[in-house]
N, C-alpha and C positions, 0 to 999 in steps of 0.2 A: 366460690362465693365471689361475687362482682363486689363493686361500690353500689350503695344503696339498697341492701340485702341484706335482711335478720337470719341470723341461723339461731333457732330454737331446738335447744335439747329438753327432751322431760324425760325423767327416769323416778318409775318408783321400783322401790324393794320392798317385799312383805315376808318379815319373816316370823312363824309363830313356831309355839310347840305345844303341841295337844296336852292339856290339864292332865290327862287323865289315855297314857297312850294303849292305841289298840293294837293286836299281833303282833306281838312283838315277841313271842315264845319263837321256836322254829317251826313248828306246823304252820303257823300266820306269816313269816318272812317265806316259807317256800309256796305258800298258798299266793303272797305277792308277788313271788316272781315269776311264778307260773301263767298269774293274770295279766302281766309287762309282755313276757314272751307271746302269750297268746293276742294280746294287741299289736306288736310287731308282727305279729305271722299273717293278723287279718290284717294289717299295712298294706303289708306287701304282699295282696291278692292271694296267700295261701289258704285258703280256708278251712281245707280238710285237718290242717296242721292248727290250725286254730282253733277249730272246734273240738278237737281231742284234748287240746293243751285247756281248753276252757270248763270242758267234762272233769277233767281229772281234778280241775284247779278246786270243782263243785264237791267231788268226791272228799278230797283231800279235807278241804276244810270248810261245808257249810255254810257258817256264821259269817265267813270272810265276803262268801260269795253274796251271800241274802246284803248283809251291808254294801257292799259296791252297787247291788241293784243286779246281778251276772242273776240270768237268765234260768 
């Protein structure tokens, strides 16, 4: 920063917590993180590995999946 120059910072934070929280059993925390890993795997161009990881995510839990909008 020179003379004659604004330095502008904006920061928001939003932090909330769901009324009323969902999967939160362990079928729905492995059912989440099965859907994490499965987005890390189609990341990083593995697809094979992410469609099995997204199949089972379906398997596993449904309701998880229909809510995320998973295929």
């Amino acid at each position: 920063m020179g003379e004659g120059h604004l330095k502008v910072i904006i920061r928001t934070d939003v932090m909330y917590e769901r009324a009323n929280p969902l999967f939160t059993d362990d079928v729905g925390k492995q059912a989440f993180d099965l859907h994490r890993r499965a987005q890390r795997a189609e990341g990083e161009s593995d697809h094979m590995t992410a469609m099995r990881l997204y199949r089972h995510c379906r398997r596993l839990c449904p309701e998880y999946a229909d809510f995320v909008g998973m295929a």
